[in-house]
C-alpha positions in Angstrom: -5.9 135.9 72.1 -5.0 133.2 74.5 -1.5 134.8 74.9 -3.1 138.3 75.7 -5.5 136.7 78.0 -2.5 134.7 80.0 -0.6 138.2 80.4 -3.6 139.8 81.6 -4.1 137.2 83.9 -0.6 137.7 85.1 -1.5 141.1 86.2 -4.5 140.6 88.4 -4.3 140.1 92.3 -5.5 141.8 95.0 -4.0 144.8 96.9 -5.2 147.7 99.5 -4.5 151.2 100.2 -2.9 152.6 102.7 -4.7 154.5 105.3 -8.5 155.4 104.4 -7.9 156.9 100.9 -10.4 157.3 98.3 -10.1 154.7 95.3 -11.9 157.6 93.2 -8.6 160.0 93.7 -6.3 157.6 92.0 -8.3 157.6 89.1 -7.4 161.5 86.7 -7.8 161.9 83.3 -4.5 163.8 82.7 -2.0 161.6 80.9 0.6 160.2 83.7 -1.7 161.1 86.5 -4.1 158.4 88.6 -3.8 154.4 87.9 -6.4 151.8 85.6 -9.5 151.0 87.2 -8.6 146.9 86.4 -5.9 147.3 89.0 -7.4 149.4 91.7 -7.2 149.5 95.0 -3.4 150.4 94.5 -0.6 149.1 97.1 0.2 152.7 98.2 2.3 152.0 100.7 4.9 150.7 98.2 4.6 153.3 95.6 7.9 155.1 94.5 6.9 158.7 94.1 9.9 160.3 91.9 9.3 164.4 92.0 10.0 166.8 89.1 12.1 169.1 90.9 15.0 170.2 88.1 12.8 168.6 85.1 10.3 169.2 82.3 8.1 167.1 82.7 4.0 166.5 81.9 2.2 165.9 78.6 2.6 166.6 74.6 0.6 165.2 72.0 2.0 165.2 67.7 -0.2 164.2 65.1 0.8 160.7 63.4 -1.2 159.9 60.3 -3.9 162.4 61.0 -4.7 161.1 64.9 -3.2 163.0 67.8 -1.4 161.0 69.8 0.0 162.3 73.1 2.8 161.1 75.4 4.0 162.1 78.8 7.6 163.2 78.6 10.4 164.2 81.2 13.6 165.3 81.0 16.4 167.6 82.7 15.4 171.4 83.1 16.8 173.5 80.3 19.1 170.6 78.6 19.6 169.6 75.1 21.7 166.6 73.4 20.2 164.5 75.8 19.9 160.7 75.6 16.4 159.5 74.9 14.6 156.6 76.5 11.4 155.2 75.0 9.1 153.9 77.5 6.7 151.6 76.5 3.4 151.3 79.1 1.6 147.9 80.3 -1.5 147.0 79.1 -3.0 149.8 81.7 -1.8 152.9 79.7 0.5 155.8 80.5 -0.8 156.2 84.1 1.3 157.3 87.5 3.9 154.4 87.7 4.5 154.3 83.7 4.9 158.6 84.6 7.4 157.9 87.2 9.5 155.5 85.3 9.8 158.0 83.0 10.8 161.0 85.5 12.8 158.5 87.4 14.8 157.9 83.4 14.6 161.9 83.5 16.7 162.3 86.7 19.6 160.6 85.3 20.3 163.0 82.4 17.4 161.4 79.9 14.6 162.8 77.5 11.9 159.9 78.5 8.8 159.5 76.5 6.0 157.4 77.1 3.6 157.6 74.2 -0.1 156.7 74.7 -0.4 154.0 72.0 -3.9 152.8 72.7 -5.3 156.5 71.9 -7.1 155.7 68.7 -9.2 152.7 70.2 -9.7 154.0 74.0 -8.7 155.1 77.1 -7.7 151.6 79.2 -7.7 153.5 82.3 -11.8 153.9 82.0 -12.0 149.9 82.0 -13.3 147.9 85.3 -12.9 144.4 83.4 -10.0 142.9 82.1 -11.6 141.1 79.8 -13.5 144.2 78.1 -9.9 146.3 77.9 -8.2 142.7 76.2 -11.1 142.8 73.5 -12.2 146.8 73.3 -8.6 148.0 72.7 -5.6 145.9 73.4 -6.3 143.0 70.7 -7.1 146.2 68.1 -4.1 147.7 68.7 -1.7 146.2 65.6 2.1 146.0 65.9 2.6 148.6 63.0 0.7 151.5 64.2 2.9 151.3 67.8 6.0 150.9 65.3 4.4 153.8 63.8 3.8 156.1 66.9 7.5 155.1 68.4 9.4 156.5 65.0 7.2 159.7 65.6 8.5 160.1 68.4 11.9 159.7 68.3 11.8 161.9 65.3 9.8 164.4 67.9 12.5 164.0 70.2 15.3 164.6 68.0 13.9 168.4 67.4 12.8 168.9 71.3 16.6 168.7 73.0 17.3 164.4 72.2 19.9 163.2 70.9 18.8 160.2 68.6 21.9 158.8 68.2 21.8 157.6 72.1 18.2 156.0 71.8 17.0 153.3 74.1 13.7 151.7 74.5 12.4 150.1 77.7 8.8 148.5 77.9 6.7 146.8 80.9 4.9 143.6 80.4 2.9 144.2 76.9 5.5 147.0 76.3 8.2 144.2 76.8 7.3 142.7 73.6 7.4 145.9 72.2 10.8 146.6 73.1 12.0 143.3 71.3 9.6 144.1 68.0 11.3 147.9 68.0 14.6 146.8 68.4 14.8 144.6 65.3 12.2 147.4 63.3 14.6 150.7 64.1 18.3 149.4 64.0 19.5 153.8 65.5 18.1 152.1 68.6 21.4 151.1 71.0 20.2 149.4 73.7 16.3 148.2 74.7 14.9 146.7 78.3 12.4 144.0 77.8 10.7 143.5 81.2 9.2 140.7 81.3 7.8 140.7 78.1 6.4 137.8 75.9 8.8 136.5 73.6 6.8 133.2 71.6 3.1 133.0 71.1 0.4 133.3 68.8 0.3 135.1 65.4 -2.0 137.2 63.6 -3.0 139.8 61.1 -2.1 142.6 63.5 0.3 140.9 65.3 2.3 139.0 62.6 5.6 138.3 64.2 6.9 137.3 67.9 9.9 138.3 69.1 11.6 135.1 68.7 10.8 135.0 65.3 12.7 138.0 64.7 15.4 137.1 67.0 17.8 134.9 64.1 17.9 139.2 62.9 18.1 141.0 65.6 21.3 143.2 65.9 20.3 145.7 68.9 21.4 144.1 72.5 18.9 143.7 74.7 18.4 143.0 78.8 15.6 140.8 79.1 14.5 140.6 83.0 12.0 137.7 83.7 10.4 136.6 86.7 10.8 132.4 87.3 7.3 132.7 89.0 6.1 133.9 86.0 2.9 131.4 85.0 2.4 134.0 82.1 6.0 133.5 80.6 7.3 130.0 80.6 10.8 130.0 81.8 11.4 127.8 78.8 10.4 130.3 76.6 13.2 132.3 78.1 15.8 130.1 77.3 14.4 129.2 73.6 14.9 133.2 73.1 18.6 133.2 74.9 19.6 130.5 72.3 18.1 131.7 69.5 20.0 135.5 69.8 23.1 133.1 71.1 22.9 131.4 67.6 22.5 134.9 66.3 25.9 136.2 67.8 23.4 139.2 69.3 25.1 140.3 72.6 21.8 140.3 74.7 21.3 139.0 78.4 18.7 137.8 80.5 17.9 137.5 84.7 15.7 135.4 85.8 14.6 136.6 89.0 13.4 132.9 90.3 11.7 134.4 93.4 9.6 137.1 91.4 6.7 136.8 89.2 5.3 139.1 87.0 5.3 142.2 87.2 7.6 142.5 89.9 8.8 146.1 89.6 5.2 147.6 89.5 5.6 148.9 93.0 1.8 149.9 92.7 1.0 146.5 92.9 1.0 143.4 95.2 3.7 141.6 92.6 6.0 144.0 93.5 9.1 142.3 94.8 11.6 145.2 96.0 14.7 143.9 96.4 14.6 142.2 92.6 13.2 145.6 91.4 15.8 147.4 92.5 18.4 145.0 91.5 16.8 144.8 87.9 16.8 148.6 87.6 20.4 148.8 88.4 21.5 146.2 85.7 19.1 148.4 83.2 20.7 151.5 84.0 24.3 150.0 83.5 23.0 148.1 80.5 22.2 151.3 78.8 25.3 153.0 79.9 27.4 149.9 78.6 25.8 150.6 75.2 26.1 154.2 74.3 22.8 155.2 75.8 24.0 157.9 78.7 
């Protein structure tokens, strides 16, 4: 719980919006629409707003072990064998920045989905307190049930115009972690961006491995992108995982972005650092390409 509670932490901070907006209109219900209460007011003068001119793009929901569990998914207008990108949400849920990431993976030729794993215990965007979303919903959520949800849909988005053979995941924070837990649970995955995700920490019954534990097995390369600001994510940490997938012989790399903390490419936020974001995005992009996942 520690762990969870020094990510969370990592998260907070101030911000404002632009102009005289009303807080109330960035909160919707639609899936990929609005922001968390936790982190509003939103910095909406640095917001990237991605358009879904030329896509398909909104919500779908499939049933996985008798719960629907829905998903916002984009992807090019009338296209099929497309490459699909997972995209795996903060803490906050699938809200308007985890929607654009995946319009934004959409626009370069992907099927992006971003599956709303915290369905079955709650809707994080309805929580004020970061301490009542860490122990309502996040520390209930356990590590098979989003293992789980993720092989639904990739199997979804075989049959809906993907092409599974070209499957990346890329994840945000708790999603991060994620990405380095699915890599090493689905070895058809090609490629997976961990941003900055936790990599050692506490285990548990619902939680029963780190991704440095399963890192002396891993086979999938990742790009890990850290922030040396990060007081959530040790720096060390970083280079325990780098020499632990080194030992491996796993072709993985990491940036440190030592001017960044975390969360820097949540340009709805005041951690947002531009110039890294963009830089990190680019090296994703190529990352994927690099590794049969374009």
């Amino acid at each position: 719980m520690n762990d969870l509670r020094n990510d969370f932490n990592s998260l907070l901070g101030q911000s404002t919006l632009s102009g005289n907006a009303d807080r109330r209109s960035f909160l919707k219900t639609a899936l990929g629409t609005g922001f968390a209460a936790a982190v509003l007011p939103v910095c909406a003068q640095t917001m990237i707003k991605t358009d879904t001119q030329g896509l398909t793009a909104g919500e779908v929901s499939i049933e996985v072990n008798g719960q629907r569990v829905p998903a916002y998914r984009a992807q090019p207008e009338g296209k099929t064998g497309l490459p699909v990108i997972i995209v795996v949400s903060e803490i906050f849920g699938v809200h308007e920045h985890i929607a654009d990431i995946a319009r934004r993976f959409a626009k370069l030729g992907y099927l992006a989905i971003a599956p709303d794993f915290f369905a079955r215990q709650g809707n994080p965007m309805a929580y004020t307190s970061i301490a009542e979303l860490q122990k309502d919903i996040i520390s209930k959520v356990p590590d098979a049930q989003v293992m789980g949800d993720i092989d639904a849909y990739v199997k979804w988005a075989g049959e809906h115009g993907g092409d599974t053979r070209r499957l990346g995941i890329n994840g945000f924070c708790w999603g991060g972690r994620i990405v380095w837990l699915y890599s090493a649970h689905n070895p058809k995955v090609k490629a997976g961006a961990a941003w900055y995700g936790r990599l050692v920490g506490e285990k548990s019954e619902l939680f029963p491995q780190q991704p440095i534990d399963i890192a002396p097995t891993l086979k999938t390369p990742v790009i890990g992108l850290y922030g040396g600001k990060d007081q959530g994510i040790p720096v060390s940490t970083v280079e325990q995982m780098k020499e632990a997938l080194q030992k491996a012989g796993n072709k993985s790399e990491f940036h440190v972005y030592m001017n960044s903390g975390h969360a820097f490419n949540a340009d709805y936020r005041p951690s947002y650092v531009e110039a890294d974001a963009k830089d990190a995005w680019s090296k994703v992009v190529a990352f994927f390409k690099q590794h049969g996942v374009a």
